[in-house]
MDAnalysis code that builds the backbone (N, CA, C; Angstrom):
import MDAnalysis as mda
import numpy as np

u = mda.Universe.empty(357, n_residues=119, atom_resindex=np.repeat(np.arange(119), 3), trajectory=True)
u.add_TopologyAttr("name", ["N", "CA", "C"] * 119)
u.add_TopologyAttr("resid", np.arange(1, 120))
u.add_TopologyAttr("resname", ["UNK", "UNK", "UNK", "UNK", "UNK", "UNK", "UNK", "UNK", "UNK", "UNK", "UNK", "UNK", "UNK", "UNK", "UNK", "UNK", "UNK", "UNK", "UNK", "UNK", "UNK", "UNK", "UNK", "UNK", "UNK", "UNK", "UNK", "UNK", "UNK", "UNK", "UNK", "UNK", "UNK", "UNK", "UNK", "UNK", "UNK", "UNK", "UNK", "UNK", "UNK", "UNK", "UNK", "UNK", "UNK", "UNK", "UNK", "UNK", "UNK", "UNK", "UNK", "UNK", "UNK", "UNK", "UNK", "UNK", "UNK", "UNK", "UNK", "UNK", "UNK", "UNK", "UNK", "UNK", "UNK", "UNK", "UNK", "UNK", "UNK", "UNK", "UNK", "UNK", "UNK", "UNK", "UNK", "UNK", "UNK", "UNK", "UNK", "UNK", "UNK", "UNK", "UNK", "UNK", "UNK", "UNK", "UNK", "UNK", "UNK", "UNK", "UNK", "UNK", "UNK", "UNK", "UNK", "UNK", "UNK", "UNK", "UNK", "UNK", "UNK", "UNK", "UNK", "UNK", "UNK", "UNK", "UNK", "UNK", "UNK", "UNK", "UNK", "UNK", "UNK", "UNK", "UNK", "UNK", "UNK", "UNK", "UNK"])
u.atoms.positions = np.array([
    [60.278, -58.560, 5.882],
    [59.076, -58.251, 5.161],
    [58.689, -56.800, 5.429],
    [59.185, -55.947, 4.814],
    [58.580, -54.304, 5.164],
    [57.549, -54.676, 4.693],
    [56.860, -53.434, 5.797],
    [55.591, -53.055, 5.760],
    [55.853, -51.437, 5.970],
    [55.292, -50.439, 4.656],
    [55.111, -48.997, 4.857],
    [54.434, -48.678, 4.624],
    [53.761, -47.523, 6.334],
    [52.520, -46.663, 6.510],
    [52.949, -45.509, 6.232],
    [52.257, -44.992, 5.265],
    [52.322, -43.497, 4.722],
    [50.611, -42.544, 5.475],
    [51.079, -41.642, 6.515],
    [50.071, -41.268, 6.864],
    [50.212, -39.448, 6.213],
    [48.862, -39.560, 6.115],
    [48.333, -38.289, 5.226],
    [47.184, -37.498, 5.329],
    [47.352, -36.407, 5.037],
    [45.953, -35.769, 5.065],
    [44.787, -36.538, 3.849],
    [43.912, -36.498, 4.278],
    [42.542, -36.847, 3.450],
    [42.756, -36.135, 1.965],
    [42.152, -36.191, 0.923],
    [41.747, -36.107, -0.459],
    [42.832, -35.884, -1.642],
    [43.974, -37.109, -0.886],
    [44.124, -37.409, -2.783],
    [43.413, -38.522, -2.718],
    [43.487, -38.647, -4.434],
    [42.755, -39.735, -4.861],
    [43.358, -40.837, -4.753],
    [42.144, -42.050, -5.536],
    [43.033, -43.409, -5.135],
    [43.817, -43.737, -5.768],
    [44.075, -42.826, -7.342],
    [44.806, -43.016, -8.487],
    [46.032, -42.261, -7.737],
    [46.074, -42.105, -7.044],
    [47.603, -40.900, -6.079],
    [48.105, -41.909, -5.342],
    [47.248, -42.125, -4.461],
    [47.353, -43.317, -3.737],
    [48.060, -44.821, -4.127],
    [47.291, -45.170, -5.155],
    [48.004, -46.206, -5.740],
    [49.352, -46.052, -6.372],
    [49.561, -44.869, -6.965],
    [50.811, -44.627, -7.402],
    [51.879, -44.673, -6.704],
    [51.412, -43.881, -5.470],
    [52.339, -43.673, -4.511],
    [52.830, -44.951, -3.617],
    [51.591, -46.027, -3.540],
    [52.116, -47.463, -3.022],
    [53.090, -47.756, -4.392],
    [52.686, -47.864, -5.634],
    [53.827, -48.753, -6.479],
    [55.012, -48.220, -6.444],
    [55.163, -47.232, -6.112],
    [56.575, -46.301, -6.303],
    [57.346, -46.871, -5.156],
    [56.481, -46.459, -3.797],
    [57.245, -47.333, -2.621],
    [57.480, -48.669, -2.782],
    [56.761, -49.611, -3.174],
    [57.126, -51.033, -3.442],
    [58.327, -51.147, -4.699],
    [58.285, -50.383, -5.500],
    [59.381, -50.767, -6.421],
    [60.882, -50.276, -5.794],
    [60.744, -49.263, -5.271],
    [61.918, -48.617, -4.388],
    [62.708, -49.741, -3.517],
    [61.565, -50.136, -2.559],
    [61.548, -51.440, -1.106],
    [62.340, -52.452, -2.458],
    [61.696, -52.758, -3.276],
    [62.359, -54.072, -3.956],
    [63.369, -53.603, -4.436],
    [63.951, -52.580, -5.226],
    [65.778, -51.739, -5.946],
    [66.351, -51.760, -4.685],
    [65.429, -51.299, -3.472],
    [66.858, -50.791, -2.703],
    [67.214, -52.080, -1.780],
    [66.479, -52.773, -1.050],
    [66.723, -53.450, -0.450],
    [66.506, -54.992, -0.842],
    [65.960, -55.137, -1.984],
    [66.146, -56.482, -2.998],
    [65.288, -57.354, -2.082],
    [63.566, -57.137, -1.919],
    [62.896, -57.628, -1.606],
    [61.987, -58.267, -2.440],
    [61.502, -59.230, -2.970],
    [60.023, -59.373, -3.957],
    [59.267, -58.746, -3.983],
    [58.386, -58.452, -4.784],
    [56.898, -57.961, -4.576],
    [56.211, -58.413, -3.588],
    [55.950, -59.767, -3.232],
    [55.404, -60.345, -2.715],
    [55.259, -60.164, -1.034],
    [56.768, -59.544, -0.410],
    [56.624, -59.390, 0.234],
    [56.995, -57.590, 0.719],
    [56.156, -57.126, 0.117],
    [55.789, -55.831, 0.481],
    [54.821, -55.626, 0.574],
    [54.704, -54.370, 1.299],
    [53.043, -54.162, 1.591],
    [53.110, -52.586, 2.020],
    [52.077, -52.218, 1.540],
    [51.897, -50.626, 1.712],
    [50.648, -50.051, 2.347],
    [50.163, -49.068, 3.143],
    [49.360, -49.320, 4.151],
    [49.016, -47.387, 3.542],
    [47.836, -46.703, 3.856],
    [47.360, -45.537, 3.509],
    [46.434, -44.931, 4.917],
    [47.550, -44.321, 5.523],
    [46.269, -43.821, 6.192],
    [46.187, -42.091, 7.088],
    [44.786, -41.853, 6.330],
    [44.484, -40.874, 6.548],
    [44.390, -40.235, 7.820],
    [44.311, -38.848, 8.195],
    [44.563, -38.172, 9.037],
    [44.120, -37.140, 9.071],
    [42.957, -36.397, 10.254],
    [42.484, -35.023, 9.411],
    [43.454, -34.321, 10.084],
    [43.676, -32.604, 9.645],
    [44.687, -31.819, 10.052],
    [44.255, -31.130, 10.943],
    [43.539, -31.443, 11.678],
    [43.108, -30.571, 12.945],
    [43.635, -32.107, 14.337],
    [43.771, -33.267, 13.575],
    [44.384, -34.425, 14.330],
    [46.069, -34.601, 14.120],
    [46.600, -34.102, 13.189],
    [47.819, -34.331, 12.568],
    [48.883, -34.284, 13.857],
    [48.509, -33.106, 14.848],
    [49.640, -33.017, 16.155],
    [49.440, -34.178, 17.024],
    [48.278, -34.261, 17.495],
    [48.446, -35.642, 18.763],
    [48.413, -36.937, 17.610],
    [47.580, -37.329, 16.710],
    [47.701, -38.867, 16.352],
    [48.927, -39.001, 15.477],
    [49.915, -38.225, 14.897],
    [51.054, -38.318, 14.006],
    [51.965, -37.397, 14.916],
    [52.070, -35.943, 14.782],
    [53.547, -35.712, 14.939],
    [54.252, -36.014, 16.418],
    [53.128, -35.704, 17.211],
    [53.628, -35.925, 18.723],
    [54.071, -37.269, 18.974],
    [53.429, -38.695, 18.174],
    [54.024, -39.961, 18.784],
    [54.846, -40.454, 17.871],
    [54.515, -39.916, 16.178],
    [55.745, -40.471, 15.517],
    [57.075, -40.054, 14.651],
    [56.540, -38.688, 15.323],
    [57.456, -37.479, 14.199],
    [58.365, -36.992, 15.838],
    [57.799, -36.181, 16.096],
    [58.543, -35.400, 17.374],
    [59.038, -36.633, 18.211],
    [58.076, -37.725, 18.346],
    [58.749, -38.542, 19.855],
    [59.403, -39.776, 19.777],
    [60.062, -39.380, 17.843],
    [60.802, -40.553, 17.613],
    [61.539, -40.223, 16.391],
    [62.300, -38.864, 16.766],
    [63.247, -38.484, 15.878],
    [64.383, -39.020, 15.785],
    [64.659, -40.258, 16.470],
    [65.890, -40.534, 16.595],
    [66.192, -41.749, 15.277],
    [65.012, -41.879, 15.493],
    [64.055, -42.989, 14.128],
    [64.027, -42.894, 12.809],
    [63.821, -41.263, 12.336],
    [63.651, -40.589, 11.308],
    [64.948, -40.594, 10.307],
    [64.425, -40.695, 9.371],
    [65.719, -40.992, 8.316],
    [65.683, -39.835, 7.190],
    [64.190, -39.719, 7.369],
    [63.882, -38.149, 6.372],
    [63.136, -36.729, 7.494],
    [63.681, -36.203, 8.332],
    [62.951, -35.199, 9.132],
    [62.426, -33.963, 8.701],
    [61.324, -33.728, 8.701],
    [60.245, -32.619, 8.104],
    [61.114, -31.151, 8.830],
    [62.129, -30.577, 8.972],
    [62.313, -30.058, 9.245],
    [61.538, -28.538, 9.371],
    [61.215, -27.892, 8.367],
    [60.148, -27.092, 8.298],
    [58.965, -26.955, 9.159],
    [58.599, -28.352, 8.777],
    [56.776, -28.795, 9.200],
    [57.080, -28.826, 11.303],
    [58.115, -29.142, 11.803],
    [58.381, -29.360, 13.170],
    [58.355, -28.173, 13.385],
    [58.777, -27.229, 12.924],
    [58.399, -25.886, 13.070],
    [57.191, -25.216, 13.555],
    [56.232, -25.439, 12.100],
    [55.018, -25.619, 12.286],
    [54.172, -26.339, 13.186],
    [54.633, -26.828, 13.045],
    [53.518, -28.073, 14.224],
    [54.005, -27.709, 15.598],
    [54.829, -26.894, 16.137],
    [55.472, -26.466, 17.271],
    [54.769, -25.227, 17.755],
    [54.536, -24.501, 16.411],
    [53.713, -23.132, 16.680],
    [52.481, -23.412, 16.863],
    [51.881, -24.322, 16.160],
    [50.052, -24.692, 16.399],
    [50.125, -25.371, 17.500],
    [50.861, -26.080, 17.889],
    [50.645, -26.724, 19.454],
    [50.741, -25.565, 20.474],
    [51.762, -24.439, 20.305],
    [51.311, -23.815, 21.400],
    [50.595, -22.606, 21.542],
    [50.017, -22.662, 20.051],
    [48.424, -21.602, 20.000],
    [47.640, -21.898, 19.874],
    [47.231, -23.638, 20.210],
    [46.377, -23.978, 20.039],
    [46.021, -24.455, 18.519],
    [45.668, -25.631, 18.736],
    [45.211, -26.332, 17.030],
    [44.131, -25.528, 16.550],
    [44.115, -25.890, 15.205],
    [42.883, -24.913, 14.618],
    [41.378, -24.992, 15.518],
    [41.054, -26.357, 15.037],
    [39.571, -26.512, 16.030],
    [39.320, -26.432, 17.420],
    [40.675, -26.293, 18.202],
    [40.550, -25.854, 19.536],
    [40.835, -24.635, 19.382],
    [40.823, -23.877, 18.857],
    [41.577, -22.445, 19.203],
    [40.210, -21.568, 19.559],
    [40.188, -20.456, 20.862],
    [39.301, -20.273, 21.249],
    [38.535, -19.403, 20.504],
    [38.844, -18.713, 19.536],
    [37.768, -17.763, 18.447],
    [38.446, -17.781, 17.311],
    [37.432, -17.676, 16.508],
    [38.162, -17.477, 14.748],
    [39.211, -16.608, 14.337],
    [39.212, -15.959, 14.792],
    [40.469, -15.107, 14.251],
    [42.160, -15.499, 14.612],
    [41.823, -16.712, 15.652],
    [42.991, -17.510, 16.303],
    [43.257, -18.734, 15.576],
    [41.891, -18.895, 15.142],
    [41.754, -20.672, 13.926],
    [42.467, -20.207, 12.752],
    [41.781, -18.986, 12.565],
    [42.150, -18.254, 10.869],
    [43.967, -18.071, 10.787],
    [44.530, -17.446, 12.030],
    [45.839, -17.413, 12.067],
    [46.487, -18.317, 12.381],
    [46.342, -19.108, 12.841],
    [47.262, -20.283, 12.929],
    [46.547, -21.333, 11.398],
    [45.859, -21.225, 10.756],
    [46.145, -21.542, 9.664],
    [46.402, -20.925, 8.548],
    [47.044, -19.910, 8.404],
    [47.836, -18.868, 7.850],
    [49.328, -19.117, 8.282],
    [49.374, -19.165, 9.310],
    [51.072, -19.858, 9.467],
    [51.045, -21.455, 9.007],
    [50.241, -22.208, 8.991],
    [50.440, -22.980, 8.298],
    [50.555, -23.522, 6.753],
    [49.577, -22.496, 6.120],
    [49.245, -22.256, 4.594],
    [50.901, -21.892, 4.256],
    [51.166, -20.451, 5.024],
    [53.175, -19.999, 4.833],
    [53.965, -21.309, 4.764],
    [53.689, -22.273, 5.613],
    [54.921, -22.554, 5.833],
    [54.902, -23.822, 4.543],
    [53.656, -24.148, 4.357],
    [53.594, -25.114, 3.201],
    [53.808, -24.250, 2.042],
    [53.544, -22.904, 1.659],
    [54.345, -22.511, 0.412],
    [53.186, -22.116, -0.192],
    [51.387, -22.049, 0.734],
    [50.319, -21.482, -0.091],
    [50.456, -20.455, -0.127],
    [49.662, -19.710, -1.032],
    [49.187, -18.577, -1.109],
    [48.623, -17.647, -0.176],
    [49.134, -16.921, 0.498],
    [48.800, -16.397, 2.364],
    [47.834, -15.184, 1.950],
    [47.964, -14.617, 0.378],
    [47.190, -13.304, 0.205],
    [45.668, -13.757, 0.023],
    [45.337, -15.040, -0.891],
    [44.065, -15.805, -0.654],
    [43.359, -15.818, 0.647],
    [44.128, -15.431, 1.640],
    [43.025, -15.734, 3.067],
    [42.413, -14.834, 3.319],
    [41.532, -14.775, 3.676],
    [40.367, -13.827, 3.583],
    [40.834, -12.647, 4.894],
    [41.486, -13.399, 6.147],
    [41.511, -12.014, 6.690],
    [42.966, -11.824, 6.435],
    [43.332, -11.765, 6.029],
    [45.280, -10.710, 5.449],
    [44.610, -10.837, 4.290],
    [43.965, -11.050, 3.237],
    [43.998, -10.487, 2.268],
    [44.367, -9.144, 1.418],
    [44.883, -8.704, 0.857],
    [45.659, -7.142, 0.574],
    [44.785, -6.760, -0.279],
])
């Protein structure tokens, strides 16, 4: 009987949400020829100033052996904010502001939008 937790940052919607459970349940049932019935899909949020200790540290980093799809990139990331400190711990703004600027990079935002590198 799978059961899949998709953990995520806060604000998509529930119309995202729901999509994203039917997609996984139809997948769970093609690939591994389960019913509907017995699937189940689970949503849960995560703010990104929590993302290192309640997700990557216990289920990304400390159970790669586990991983069947590895964020390769994002371990990156999450390697550099752990050791400059997460955003909301970081001891003054200009340390919050840059370490979420290496994070905005590494997801593929727009780095000239930030107010302090702005050009």
């Amino acid at each position: 009987m799978p059961h899949v937790i998709v953990k995520l940052w806060p604000g998509k919607s529930e119309q995202q949400k729901n999509r994203l459970a039917e997609a996984i349940t139809k997948n769970v049932m093609d690939i591994l020829h389960y019913g509907e019935e017995s699937v189940s899909v689970a949503m849960e949020e995560v703010r990104p100033q929590d993302w290192i200790e309640k997700v990557y540290k216990p289920d990304i980093k400390g159970n790669l052996d586990k991983l069947y799809k590895k964020p390769d990139t994002m371990r990156r990331t999450f390697d550099f904010i752990a050791k400059n400190r997460d955003m909301e711990g970081a001891k003054n703004e200009s340390t919050r502001r840059h370490a979420h600027l290496a994070f905005s990079v590494r997801l593929g935002r727009i780095a000239r939008s930030h107010r302090c590198c702005a050009s």
